[in-house]
N, C-alpha and C positions, 0 to 999 in steps of 0.2 A: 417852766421850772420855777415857781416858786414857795417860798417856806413866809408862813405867819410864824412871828415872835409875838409874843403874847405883855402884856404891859409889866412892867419889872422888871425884864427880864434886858440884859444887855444884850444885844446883838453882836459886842465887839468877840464875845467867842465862836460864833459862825462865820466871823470876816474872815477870824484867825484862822479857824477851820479849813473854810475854802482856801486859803493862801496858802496854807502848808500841803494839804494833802491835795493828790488828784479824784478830785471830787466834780470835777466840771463847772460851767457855770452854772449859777440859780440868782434867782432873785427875790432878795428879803422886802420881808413887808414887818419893819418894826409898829407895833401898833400903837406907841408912845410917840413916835418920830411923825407919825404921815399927818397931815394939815387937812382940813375939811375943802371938796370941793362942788363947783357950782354943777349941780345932774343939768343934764341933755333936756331942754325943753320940750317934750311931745308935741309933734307935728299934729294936726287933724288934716291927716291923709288915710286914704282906702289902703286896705292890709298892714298898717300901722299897730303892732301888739301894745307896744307900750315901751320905756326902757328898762335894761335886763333889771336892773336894781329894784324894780317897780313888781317884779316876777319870782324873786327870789323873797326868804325869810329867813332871817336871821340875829342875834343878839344885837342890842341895842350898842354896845360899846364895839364892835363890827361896826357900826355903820360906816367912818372913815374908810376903812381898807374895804367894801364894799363899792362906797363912791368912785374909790378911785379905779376901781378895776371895770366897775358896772356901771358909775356913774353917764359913762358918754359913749353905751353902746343900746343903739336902738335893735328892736326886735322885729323885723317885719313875716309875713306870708310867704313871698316868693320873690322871683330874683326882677320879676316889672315893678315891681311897690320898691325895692330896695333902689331900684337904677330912678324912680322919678324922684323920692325923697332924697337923695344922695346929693342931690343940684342945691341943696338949700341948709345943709349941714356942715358943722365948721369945718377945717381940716384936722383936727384932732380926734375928731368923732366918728364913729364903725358906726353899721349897720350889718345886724349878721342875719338870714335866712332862716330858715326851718330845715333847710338843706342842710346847714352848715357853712353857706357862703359868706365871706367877710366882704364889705364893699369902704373902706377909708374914706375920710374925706380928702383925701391926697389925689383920689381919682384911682388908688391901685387896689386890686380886687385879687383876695386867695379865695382859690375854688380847690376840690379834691380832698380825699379823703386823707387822712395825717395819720402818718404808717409810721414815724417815730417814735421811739419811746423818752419820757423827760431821765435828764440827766441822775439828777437825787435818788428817783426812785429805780434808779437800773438794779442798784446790787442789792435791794428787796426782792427786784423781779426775778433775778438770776436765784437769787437763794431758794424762793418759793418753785423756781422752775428745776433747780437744783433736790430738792426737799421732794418736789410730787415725781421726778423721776427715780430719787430713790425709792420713794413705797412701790411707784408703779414694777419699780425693777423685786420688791420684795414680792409683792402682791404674784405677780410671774409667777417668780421662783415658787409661792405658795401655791399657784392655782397647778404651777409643773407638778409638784408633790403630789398634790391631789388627783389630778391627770395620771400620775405613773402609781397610784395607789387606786386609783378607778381603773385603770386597765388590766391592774394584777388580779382583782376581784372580778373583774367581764370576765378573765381568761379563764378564772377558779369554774365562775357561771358558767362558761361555756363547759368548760371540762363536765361538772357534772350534769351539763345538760343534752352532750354526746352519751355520757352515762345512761341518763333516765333514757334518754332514745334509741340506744342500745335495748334495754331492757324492755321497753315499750314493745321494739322491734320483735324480742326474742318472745314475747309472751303474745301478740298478736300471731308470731308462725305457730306457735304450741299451740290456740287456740283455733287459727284455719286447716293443721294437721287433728287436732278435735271433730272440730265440724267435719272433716274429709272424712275421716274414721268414722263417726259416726251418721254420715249418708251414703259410706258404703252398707256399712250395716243395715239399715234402711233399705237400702237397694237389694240386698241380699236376701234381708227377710221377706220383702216385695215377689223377689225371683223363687224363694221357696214358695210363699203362699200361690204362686201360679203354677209352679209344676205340679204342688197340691191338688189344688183345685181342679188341671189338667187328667193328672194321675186319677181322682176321685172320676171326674168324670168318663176317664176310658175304662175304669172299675165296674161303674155303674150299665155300660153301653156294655163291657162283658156276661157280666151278669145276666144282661136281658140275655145277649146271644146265648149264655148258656143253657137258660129258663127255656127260647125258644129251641134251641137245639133238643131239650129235654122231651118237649112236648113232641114235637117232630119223633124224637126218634118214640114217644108213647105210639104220634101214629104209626109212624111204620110198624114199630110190636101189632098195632091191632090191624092192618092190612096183612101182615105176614099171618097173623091167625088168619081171620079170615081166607087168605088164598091157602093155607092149606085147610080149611072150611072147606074151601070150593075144590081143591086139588080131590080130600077125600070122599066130597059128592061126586068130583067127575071118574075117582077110580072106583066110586060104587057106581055108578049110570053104565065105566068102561064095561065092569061086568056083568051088570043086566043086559047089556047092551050084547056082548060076547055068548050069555046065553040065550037070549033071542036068537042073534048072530047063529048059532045052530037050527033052528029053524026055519030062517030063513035062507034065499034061495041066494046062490051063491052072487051073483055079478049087485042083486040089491046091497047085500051083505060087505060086498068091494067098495061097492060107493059111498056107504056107511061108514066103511072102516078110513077108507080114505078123508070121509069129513072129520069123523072123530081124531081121525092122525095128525090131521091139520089142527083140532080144535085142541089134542093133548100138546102140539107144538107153542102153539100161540099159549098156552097157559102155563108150559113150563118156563118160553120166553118171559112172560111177565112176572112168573115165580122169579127167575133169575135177575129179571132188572130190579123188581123187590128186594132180591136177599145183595143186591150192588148197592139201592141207594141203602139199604139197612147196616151195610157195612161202611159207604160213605158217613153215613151220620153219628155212627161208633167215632169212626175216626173223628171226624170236627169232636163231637162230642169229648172224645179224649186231647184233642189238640185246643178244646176250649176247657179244658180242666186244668189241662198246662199250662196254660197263658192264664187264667185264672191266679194259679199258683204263685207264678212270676210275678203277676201283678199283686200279688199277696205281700211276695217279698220284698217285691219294690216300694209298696206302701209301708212297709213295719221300718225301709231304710229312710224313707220319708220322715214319717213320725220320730225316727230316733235324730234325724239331721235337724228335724225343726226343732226338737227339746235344744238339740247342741245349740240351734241358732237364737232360741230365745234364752239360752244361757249366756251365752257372748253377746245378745241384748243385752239383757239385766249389768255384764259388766262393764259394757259400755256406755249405758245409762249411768252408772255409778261413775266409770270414768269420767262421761261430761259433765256431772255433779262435782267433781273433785275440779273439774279445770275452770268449773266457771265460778267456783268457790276462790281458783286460784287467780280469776278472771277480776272479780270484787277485790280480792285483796291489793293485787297490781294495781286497780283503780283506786284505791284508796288510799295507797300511795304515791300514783301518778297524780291526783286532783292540786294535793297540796305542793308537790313538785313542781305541778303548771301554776298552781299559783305565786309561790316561791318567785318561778320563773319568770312570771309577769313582771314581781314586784321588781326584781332585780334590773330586767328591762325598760320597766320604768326609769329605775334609778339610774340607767345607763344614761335613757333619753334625757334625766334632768342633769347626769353629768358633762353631757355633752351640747346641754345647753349652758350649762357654767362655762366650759372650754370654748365655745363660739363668744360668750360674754370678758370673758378672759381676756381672750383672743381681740377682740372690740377694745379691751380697755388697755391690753398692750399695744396696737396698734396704736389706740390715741395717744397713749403715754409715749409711744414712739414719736408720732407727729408732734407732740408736744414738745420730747426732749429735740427733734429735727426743727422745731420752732425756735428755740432758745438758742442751738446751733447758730440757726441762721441769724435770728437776732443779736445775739455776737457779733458773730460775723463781721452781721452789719456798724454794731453797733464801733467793736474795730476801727470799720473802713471810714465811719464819720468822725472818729478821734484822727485818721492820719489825714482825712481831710479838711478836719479844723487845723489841721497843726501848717497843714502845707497853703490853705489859706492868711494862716497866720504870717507862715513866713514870704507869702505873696505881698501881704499885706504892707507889711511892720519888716520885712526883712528878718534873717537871721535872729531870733530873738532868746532866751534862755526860759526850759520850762525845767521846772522840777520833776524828777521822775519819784514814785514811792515802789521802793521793793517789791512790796506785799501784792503789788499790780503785775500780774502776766501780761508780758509781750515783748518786743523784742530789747537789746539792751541797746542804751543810747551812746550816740560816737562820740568821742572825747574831742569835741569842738568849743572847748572853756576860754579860749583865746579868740576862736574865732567868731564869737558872737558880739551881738550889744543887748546890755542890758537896758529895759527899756522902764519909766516909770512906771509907779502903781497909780492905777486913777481908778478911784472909786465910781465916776459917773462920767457919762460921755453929756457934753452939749449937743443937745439936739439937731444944731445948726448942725454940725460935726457929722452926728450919727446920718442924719439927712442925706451928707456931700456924699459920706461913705458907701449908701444906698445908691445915690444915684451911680456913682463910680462903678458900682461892684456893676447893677444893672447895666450898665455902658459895655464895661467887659463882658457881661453875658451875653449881651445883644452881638459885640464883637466878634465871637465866639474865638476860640484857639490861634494864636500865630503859631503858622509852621515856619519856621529856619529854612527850608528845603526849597523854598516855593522858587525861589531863582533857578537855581538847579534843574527843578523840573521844568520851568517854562524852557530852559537851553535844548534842553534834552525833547521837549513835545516840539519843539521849533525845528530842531534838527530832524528827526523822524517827520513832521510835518513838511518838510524839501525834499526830503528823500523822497517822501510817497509822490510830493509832487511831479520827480523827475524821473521815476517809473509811470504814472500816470500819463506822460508826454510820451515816455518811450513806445508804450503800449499801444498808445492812439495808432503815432504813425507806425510800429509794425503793422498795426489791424488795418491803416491803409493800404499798405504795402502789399497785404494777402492780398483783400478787395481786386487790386491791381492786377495781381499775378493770377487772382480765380478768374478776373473778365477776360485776360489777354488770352487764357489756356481755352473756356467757353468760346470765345471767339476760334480757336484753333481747331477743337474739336464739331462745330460745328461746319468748318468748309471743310474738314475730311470727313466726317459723317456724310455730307452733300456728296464729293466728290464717291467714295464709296460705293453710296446708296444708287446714286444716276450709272457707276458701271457694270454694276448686279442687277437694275434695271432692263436696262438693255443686253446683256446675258441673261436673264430672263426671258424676255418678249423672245429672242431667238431660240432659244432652245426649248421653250414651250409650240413656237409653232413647227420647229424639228420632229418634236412626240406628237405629238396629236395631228401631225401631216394637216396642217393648217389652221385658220382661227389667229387669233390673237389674243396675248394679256399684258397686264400693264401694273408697277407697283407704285401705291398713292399715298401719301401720307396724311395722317389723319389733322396734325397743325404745321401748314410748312412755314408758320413763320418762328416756330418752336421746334427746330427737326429733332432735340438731342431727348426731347420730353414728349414727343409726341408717337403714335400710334402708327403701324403698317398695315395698310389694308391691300387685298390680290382682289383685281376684278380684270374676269377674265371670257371669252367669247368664244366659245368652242365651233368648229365647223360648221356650218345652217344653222346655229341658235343666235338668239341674242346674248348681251351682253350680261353677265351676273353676278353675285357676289359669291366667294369662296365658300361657305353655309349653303348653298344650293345644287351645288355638284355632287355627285355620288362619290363612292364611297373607291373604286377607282381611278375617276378623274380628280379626287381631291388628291390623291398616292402621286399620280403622274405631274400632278402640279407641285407635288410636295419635291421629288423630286428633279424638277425643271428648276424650282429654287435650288436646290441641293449643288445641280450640277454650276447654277450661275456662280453661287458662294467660293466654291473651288476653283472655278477657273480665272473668278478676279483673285481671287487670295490661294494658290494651292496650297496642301499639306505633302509633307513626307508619303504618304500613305491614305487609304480611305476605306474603312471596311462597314459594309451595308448588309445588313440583314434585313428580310421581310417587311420590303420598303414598299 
């Protein structure tokens, strides 16, 4: 923190300044006051830049307050060039990094980056961070506006573009009930022209019939001539023949007569089936005049249905003239609708790229104004702890409070302080012991008051634990003791036990099976209480064998030959056996 004073100018109104008001400290650089001094020699060492004063540019009447600030700090590469030239520079002399690393010729070295802000220029900073959360807070409010002025036009948009979709809707049905109407039509006049065409052709197939019916019945007219042709040749032959018939002799005459009887049969027969099919072909002839007729009438009903249907064409074709006239027009106010539409959804998309951007810049202006917050904050917590190193320091000491400053009010302790001098400049030697001291205490870190206390108390709970720890042992001895003494018990009654259900065994197995022998073995006897029971057993003329090798009876009978030894060393009240 410090301020150039510029040559003329007194400085004694900034002492005064800092003295009255809380302004924090800084540090002046009169530029009438400061004395020329000797720059920092440049080493010729590797990554050696040069010294800072040698890297900067600036006015010539500068140069003092340059020297003094620049004059004896070197500029290296990195932190091995700064630690081997540091062995050979005064103790008043820096070497600072490309990092930002400081290296003293004191031997002490700041590293990290410098998250404080200087004292002087706080309440610049606070205003401008003051000043940009106000626009940020207008800008909002303006981009809100905007925002709820862009939604009430989306929602107009949308409204009239449920309209036009509506409308879209309603003239696409009028137009597919178009189309429907008129591919009925279509289909109708299709189904006329087929019955037409049907109709004509069973017209035409009548017609023949009737032509051929016609001629038929010419023939038969000219076979019916002709057979009564022949009828009145044979009733002129009858009667030449009848007056021959008189002169001739009677039994010829019989024979005659009976051929001709036959010959006037058979030719009235064919006269008859003549004048049958002549009246068949009357009839068709007249039942094909009929159906003629019908088919007369049904054509002339044709003809008048097709004029209807190609009238209700004609209006139909007029109609889909009129819808697709109404077709164009819809489109030609749907086009600029859709474009309308577009544009407006464009303007959505770019207002909702404003609102995302908005949104961006209140967010930062948020972080920002939660920076300054914290900045605060901090800046706060390092005033109450200058003030409490002060009073570490220096004791109780008197600071000036100014109004115009927020934060808390100070305790009326005007008695109980000391006022301490004003000293314009500390001695080096001073400022030096001060450092080392302060550094002693940090390395010390914190006295606790308590620490007695606690060691009493860790001491005490530390015997206690100890004399549970003892008590514990010797219970867990104690068990030990009492688990081998009870193992040892349990194992000569397990012994005792087992050798009398033995031998109640061996006897009543050879009681059942009317002799033999068996015997019961353990599989570790020098473990009886953890070890296995094995039966091997020798049934009458076999050898001896393992329980797994007897059937499926003899395993029953041994089963219970055990059964009965178990009860008769230990009886129960009772013993009930099923399908043993």
């Amino acid at each position: 923190d410090s301020v150039l004073i510029e040559g003329g100018t007194d400085p004694e109104n900034a002492l005064l300044l800092l003295s009255r008001a809380d302004k924090g400290r800084a540090v002046l650089l009169p530029v009438d006051w400061t004395r020329p001094m000797d720059e920092l020699s440049v080493p010729e060492a590797e990554g050696c830049l040069g010294t800072a004063i040698q890297l900067v540019q600036a006015p010539e009447h500068l140069r003092n307050i340059l020297c003094l600030l620049l004059g004896q700090v070197l500029v290296v590469r990195d932190r091995p060039s700064a630690r081997r030239i540091a062995k050979g520079i005064p103790a008043i002399a820096r070497i600072v990094t490309l990092q930002g690393e400081v290296f003293h010729g004191t031997g002490v070295v700041i590293a990290g980056p410098e998250n404080r802000s200087s004292t002087i220029g706080r309440p610049r900073r606070m205003q401008e961070l003051q000043g940009s959360l106000a626009e940020s807070e207008g800008r909002v409010k303006e981009i809100q506006k905007r925002l709820q002025e862009t939604e009430a036009e989306l929602t107009r948009q949308r409204t009239n573009e449920r309209e036009f979709e509506n409308a879209v809707r309603q003239a696409v049905q009028t137009m597919s009930q178009a189309n429907q109407a008129h591919q009925r039509a279509v289909l109708e006049v299709e189904q006329v022209r087929q019955r037409h065409e049907y109709q004509s052709r069973q017209l035409a197939g009548l017609d023949g019939q009737i032509q051929r019916a016609e001629q038929e019945q010419r023939q038969g007219q000219a076979e019916i001539e002709k057979n009564n042709e022949k009828i009145a040749d044979l009733n002129e032959q009858v009667r030449e023949h009848n007056r021959k018939l008189g002169s001739l002799p009677i039994d010829e005459l019989q024979s005659q007569l009976v051929h001709w009887n036959t010959t006037v049969a058979v030719a009235e027969r064919a006269l008859k089936d003549a004048e049958r099919r002549l009246t068949e072909h009357r009839e068709s002839i007249a039942a094909g005049k009929r159906q003629a007729e019908s088919l007369r009438l049904r054509l002339t009903e044709v003809m008048n249905s097709q004029t209807q249907l190609e009238a209700e064409k004609s209006s139909l074709h007029e109609q889909e003239n009129k819808l697709n006239l109404q077709i164009e027009e819809l489109r030609q106010w749907i086009d600029p609708a859709e474009e309308q539409l577009h544009g407006y959804e464009k303007k959505y998309g770019e207002q909702q790229t404003n609102q995302s951007t908005a949104q961006q810049a209140v967010s930062v202006a948020e972080r920002y104004s939660n920076q300054a917050q914290m900045e605060l904050t901090r800046v706060r917590e390092s005033l109450d702890s200058l003030r409490r190193r002060i009073e570490e320091d220096f004791g109780l000491v008197a600071l000036e409070y100014n109004p115009e400053v927020s934060g808390p009010t100070p305790l009326p302790i005007e008695g109980m302080v000391e006022q301490l001098p004003e000293l314009t400049e500390l001695a080096p030697e001073v400022e030096d012991n001060i450092n080392r001291q302060r550094a002693q205490l940090r390395r010390m870190g914190p006295i606790n008051p308590d620490v007695q206390n606690e060691y009493r108390s860790v001491k005490e709970r530390f015997e206690f634990l100890t004399n549970q720890v003892v008590d514990l042992k010797k219970a867990d001895a104690d068990l030990r003791q009492v688990i081998g003494e009870l193992d040892e018990l349990m194992r000569k009654e397990f012994r005792k036990t087992f050798d009398a259900v033995a031998i109640e065994f061996k006897s009543n197995f050879t009681r059942l099976f009317g002799g033999g022998s068996a015997r019961l073995v353990l599989s570790d006897a020098e473990n009886p209480t953890e070890a296995g029971i094995d039966i091997e057993a020798r049934l009458p003329g076999r050898r001896e064998q393992g329980l797994s090798l007897l059937s499926g009876g003899e395993r029953s009978l041994t089963a219970v030959a055990l059964i009965f030894s178990l009860l008769k060393v230990s009886p129960t009240p009772f013993c009930v056996m099923d399908e043993v």
